[in-house]
C-alpha positions as CSV (number, residue, x, y, z in Angstrom):
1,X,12.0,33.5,36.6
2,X,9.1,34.6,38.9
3,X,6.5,32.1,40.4
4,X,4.5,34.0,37.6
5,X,6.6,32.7,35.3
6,X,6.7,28.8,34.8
7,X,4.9,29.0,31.7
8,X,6.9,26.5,29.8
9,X,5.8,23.7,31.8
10,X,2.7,22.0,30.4
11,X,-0.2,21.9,32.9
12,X,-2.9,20.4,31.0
13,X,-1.0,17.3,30.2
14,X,-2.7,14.2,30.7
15,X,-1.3,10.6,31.7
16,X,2.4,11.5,33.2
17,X,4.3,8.8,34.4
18,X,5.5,9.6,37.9
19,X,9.4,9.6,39.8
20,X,10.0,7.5,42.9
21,X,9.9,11.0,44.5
22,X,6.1,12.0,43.3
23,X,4.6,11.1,46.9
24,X,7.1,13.1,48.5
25,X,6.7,15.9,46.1
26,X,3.2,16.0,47.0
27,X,2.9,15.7,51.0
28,X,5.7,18.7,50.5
29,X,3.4,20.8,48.8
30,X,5.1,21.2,45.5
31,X,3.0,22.3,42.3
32,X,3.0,19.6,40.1
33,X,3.6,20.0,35.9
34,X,3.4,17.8,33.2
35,X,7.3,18.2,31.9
36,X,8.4,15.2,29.3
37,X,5.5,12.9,30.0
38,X,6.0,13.1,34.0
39,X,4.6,15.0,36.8
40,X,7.1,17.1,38.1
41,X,7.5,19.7,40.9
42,X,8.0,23.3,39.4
43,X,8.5,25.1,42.8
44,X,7.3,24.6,46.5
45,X,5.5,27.0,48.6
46,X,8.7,29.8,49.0
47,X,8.1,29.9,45.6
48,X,11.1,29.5,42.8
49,X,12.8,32.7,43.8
50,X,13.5,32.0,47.3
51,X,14.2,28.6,45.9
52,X,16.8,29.9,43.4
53,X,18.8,31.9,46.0
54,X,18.8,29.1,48.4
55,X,20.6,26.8,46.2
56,X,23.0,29.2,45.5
57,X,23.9,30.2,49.2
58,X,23.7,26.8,50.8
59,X,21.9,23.5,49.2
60,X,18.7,22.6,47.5
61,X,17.4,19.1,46.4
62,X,16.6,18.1,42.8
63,X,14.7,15.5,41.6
64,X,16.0,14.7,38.2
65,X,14.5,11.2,37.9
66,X,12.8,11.7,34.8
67,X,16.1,11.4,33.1
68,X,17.4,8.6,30.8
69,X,19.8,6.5,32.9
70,X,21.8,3.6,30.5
71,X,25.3,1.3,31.1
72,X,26.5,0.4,27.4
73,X,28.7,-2.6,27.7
74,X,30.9,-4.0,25.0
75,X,34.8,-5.0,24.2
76,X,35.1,-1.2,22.4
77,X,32.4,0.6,24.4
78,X,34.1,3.6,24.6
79,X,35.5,3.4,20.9
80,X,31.8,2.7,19.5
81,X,30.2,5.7,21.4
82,X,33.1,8.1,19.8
83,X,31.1,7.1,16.3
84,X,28.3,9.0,17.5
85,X,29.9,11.8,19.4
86,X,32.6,14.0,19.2
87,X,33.6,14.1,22.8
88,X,37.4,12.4,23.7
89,X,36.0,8.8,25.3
90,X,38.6,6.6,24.3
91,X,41.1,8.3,26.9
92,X,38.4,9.0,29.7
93,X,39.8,7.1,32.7
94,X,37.5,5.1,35.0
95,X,35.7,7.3,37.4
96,X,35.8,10.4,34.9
97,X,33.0,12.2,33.2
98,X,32.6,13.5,29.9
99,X,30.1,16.1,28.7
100,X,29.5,16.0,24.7
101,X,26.5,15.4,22.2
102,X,24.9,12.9,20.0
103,X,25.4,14.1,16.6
104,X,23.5,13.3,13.3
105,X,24.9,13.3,9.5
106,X,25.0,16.8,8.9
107,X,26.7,17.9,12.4
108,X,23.6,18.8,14.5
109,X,23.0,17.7,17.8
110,X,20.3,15.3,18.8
111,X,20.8,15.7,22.4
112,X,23.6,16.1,24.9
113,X,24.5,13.7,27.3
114,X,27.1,12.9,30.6
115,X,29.4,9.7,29.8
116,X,31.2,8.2,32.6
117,X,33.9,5.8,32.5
118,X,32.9,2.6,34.9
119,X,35.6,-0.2,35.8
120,X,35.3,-2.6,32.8
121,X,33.8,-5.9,33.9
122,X,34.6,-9.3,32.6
123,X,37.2,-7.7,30.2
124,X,34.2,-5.1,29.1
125,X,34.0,-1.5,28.7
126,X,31.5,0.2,30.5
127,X,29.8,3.6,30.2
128,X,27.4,5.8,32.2
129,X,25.2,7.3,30.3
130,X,22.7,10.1,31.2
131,X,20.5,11.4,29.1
132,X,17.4,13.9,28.3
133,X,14.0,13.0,29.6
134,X,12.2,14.1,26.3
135,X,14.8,12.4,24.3
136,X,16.0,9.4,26.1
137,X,13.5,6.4,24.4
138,X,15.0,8.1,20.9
139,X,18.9,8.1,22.5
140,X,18.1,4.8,23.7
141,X,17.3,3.6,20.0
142,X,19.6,5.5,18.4
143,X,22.6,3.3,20.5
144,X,21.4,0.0,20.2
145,X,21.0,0.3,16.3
146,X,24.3,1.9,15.9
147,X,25.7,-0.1,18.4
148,X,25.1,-3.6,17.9
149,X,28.1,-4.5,19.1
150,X,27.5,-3.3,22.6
151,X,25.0,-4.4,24.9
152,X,22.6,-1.3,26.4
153,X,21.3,-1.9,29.6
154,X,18.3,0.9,30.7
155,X,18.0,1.3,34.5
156,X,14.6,1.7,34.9
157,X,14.9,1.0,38.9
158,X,16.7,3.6,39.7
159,X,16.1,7.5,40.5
160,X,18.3,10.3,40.2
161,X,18.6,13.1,42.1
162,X,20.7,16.3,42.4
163,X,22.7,18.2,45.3
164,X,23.6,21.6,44.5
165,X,25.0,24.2,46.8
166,X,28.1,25.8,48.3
167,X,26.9,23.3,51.0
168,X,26.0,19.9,49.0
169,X,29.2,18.6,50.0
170,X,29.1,19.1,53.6
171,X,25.5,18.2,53.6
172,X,26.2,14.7,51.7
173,X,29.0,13.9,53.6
174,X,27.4,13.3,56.7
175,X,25.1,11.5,55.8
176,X,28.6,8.5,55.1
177,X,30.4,7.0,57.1
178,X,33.9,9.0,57.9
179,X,36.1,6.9,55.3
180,X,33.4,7.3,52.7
181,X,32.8,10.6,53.1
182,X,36.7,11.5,52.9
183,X,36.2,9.8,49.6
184,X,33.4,12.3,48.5
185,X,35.2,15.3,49.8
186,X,38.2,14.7,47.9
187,X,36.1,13.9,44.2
188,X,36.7,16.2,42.2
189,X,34.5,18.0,39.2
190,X,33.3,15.8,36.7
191,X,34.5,12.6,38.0
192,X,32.3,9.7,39.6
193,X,32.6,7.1,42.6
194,X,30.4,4.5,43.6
195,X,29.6,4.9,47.6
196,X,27.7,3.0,50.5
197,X,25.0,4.7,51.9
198,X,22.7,3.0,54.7
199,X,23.7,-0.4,53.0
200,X,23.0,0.6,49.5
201,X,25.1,1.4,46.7
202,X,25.2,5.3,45.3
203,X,26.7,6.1,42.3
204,X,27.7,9.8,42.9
205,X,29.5,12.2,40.7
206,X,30.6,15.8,41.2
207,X,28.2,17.6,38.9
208,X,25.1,19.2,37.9
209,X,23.5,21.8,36.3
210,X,23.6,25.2,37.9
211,X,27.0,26.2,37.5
212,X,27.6,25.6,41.2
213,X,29.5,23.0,43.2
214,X,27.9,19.7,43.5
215,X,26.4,16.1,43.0
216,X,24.2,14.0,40.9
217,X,23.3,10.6,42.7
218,X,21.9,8.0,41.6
219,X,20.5,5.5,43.7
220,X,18.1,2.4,43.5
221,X,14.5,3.6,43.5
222,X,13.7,2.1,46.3
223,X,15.7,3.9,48.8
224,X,15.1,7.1,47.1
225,X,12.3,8.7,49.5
226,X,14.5,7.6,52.8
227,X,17.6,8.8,51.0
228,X,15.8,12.4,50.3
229,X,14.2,13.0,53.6
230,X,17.4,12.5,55.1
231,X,18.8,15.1,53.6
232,X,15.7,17.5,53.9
233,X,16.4,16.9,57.6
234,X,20.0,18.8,57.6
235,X,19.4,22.5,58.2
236,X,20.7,24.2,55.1
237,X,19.0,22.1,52.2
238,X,15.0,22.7,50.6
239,X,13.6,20.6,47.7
240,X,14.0,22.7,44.9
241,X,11.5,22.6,41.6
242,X,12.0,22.9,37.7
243,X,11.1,27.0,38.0
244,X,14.8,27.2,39.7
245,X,16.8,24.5,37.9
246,X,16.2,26.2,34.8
247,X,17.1,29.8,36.4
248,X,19.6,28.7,38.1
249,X,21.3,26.6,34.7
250,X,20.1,30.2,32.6
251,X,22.1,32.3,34.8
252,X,25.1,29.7,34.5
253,X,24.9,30.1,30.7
254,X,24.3,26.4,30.2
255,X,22.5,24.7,27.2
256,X,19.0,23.3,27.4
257,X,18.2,21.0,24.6
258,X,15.1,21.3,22.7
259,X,15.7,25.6,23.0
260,X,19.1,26.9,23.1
261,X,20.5,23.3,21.1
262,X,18.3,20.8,19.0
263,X,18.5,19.2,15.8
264,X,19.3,22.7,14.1
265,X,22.0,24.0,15.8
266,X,25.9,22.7,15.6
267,X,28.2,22.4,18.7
268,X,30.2,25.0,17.2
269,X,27.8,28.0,16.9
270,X,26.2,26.6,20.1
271,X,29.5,27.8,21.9
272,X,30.2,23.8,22.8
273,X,33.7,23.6,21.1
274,X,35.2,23.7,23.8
275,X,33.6,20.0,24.1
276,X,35.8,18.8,21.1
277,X,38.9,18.1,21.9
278,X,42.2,18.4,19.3
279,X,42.5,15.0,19.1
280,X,38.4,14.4,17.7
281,X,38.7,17.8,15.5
282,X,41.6,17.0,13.8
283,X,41.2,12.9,13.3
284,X,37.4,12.8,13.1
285,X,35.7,10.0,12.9
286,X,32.2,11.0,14.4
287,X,29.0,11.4,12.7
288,X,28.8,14.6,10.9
289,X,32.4,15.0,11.5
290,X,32.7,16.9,7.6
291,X,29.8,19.4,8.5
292,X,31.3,20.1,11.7
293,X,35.1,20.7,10.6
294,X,33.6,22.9,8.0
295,X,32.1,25.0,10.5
296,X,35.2,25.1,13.0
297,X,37.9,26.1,9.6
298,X,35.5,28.8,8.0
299,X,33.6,29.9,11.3
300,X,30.2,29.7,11.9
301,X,27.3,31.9,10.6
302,X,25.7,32.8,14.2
303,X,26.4,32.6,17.3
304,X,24.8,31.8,20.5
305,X,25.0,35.0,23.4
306,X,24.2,36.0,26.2
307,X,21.8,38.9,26.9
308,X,21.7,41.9,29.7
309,X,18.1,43.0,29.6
310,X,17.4,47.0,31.2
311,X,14.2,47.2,33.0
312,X,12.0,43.7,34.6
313,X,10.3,42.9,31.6
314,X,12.0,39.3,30.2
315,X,11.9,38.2,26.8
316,X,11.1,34.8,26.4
317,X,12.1,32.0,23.7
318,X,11.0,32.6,20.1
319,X,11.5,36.6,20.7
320,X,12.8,38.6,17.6
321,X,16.8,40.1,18.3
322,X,16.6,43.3,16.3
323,X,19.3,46.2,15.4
324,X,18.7,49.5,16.6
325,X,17.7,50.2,12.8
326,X,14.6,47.1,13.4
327,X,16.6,44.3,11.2
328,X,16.1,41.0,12.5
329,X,18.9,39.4,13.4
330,X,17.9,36.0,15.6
331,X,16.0,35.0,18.0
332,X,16.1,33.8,21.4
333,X,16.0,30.6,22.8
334,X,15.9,31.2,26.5
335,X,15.2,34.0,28.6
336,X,13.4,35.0,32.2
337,X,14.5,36.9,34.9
338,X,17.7,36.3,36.8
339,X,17.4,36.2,40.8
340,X,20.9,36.4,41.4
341,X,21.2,39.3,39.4
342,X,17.7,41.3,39.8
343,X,17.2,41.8,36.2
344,X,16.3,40.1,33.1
345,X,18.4,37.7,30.9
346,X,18.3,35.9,28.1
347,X,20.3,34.1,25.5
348,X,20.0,33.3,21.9
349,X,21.2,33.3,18.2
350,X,22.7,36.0,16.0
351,X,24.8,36.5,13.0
352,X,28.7,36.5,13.9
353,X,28.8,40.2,13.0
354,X,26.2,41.5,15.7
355,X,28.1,39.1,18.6
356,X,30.9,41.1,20.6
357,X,29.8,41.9,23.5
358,X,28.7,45.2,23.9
359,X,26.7,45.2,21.2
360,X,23.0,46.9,21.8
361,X,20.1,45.2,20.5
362,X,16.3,45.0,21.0
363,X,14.3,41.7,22.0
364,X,10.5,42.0,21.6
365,X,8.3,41.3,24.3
366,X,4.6,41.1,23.4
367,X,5.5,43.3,20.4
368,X,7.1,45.8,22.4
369,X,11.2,46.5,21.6
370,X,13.2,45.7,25.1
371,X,16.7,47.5,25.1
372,X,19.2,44.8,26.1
373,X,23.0,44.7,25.1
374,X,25.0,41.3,24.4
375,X,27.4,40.1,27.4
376,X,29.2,36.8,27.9
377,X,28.4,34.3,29.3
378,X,27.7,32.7,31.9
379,X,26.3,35.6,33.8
380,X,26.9,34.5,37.4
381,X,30.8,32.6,37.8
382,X,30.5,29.3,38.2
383,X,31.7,27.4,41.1
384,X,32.5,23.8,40.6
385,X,35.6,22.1,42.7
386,X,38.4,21.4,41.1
387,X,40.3,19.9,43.9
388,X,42.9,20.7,46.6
C-alpha cells in the first residue's frame, strides 16, 4: 500500500471517539482517519512504506486502542465460551492464548477474537478477551445474552497497544526491571504474563498481527502516553499507522474481518481450520457446529488464496477473479501493494477447482484485466518465537 493508497479509511467521518494515544498521535504528526467510530493515525510523515519496512527490520509502535478489551468471569467460563466458538478453551492453561471465532447458527463467523486464559479468582474462571473495534458493542452483547451465567466485565480504562519487530523484544525489555524482563524474554508465542512496569501493571502477550515476532500490551489508560514515549525514545522503534498494519497483516496472509471473513464466510473455506482442533471437530458442541462439519466432511465450495500480481497496478477488494477465458470466478477481499515484496498482492475467494497454486487468473482493476497467478500464503514467512 502506497501513501496514495489508504483509501479504505473513512475521512469524512464525523464524531469519532478518540484513544488515550490521540494527543500523541497528533503532536507526532500522524494523519488522522475516521476507522470504526475513532480517529486513528493512518501513517506519519515517512509515510506507510517506510513505516512498513521499519517494522519489519527492527520495531514500530501500534496503537490498537480502539479494540474491544473484556474479562468474562464465571464457575465454567471457559466451558461457556466453547458454546459460541469452536476454538479448544477448556484445555487452554493459564497464561495461554487462543485465536478462534464467534460463530452463528449456520457456521459463519461474526468476528474473530484472542482468548487468554487468566488465573481463576475466587474459584472463578477467567478469560481475556480481545475483540474487533467495529464489532466489539455487538460481541459484547452477543456474550452477556448467551452467557448469563458469566459475569462480562468491559475495560473501558484501559488502552492497548502493539510492539512488533525483530527488535520488540529487546526494545520492551529494557524498559523492566532485569527479573521482569528475563520473564518477557522467555514468553513464548501466543502466551500472556502480567508485568510491572514504572509501578503499573501490564498485561503483555507475545502476539500481534503482522506475522512478525512480538507484543500486544495492555495497560491502564492512564499511563499509556508515558508508557509510549518511552519507547519512541529507544533508537530502533517509530509509531507506525493503519496504512502499514494492514500491509504488513496482508503480506502475513492474515484475516481481516469485515473483508476477507464476515458473516458469509465459514472458518473452513476461510483457511482457519487449522483453528479447530480434533477434539471440537469431532465432539462439537459450538454454534453452527452441523454447518461447519458438513463443510470439513464434503469440502468446501471456495477457497480463500493468495494472489501474485505482475506489474504495480493493485487490485483492490470487490475486484472480479476471472479465467483466462473471462468466467468469473470470485472476487477479492483484500489487495494493495506489498513493500516487502515490490509488487502487488492480493487475496480472495474462488471455487476449489481454480485454487492450486499456480493457477493464472485475471483481477480487474478499474475495468482493466491484471494478470496475476494464485500462490500460498502467507507471502512473506512469518516470524513469531516459539521459544528456546
Amino acid at each position: 500500500m502506497s501513501d496514495s493508497q489508504a483509501t479504505d479509511f473513512d475521512v469524512t467521518a464525523g464524531v469519532l471517539a478518540h484513544t488515550p494515544l490521540y494527543d500523541l498521535h497528533r503532536d507526532l504528526d500522524a494523519r488522522m482517519v475516521g476507522f470504526a467510530g475513532y480517529a486513528m493515525p493512518v501513517q506519519y510523515p515517512s509515510g506507510i512504506i517506510s513505516e512498513h519496512l521499519h517494522t519489519r527490520a527492527q520495531a514500530g509502535l501500534f496503537d490498537v486502542s480502539h479494540m474491544g478489551q473484556a474479562i468474562l468471569v464465571g464457575l465454567e467460563a471457559a466451558r461457556g465460551l466453547e458454546r459460541l466458538v469452536p476454538g479448544d478453551i477448556v484445555t487452554l492453561a493459564p497464561g495461554r492464548m487462543r485465536y478462534t471465532q464467534l460463530l452463528d447458527a449456520e457456521g459463519h463467523i461474526l468476528d474473530d477474537l484472542m482468548v487468554t486464559r487468566l488465573d481463576e479468582k475466587d474459584g472463578r474462571e477467567r478469560l481475556f478477551l480481545v475483540v474487533n473495534a467495529a464489532t466489539k458493542a455487538a460481541d459484547f452483547a452477543h456474550l452477556a445474552a448467551e452467557l448469563p451465567d458469566c459475569a462480562l466485565a468491559v475495560l473501558e480504562d484501559r488502552a492497548l497497544l502493539a510492539l512488533q519487530g525483530p527488535k520488540a523484544a529487546e526494545v520492551l525489555s529494557r524498559q523492566l526491571s532485569p527479573g521482569e524482563a528475563g520473564n518477557l524474554l522467555a514468553l513464548p508465542f501466543m502466551s500472556a504474563k502480567g508485568l510491572i512496569w514504572n509501578d503499573t501493571a501490564l498485561s503483555i502477550s507475545r502476539s500481534g498481527y503482522t506475522g512478525e515476532d512480538g507484543f500486544e500490551i495492555s495497560i491502564p489508560a492512564a499511563a499509556a502516553v508515558l508508557f509510549s514515549k518511552k519507547l519512541l525514545e529507544e533508537a530502533e522503534v517509530r509509531p507506525i499507522g493503519l496504512g502499514a498494519r494492514d500491509s504488513l497483516r496482508l503480506e502475513a496472509g492474515l484475516c481481516l474481518y469485515g473483508h476477507d471473513i464476515d458473516r458469509t464466510t465459514s472458518p473452513v473455506e476461510a483457511g482457519l481450520l487449522w483453528s479447530i482442533p480434533k477434539r471440537r471437530r469431532t465432539q462439537g458442541g459450538f454454534c453452527g457446529y452441523e454447518q461447519v462439519k458438513q463443510v470439513i466432511d464434503r469440502g468446501p465450495v471456495r477457497q480463500r488464496v493468495g494472489f501474485l500480481l505482475e506489474g504495480k497496478a493493485p487490485a483492490r477488494e470487490g475486484s472480479d477473479i476471472l479465467t483466462h477465458e473471462g468466467e468469473i470466478i470470485g472476487r477479492v477481499t483484500s489487495g494493495g501493494f506489498a513493500p516487502s515484496l515490490g509488487r502487488p498482492i492480493a487475496m480472495g475467494y474462488v471455487g476449489v477447482p481454480y485454487a492450486a497454486p499456480g493457477t493464472q487468473v485475471s483481477l480487474t482493476a478499474r475495468g482493466k484485466p491484471l494478470a496475476a497467478k494464485i500462490v500460498p500464503i502467507p507471502f512473506v514467512p512469518h516470524h513469531y518465537f516459539r521459544g528456546v
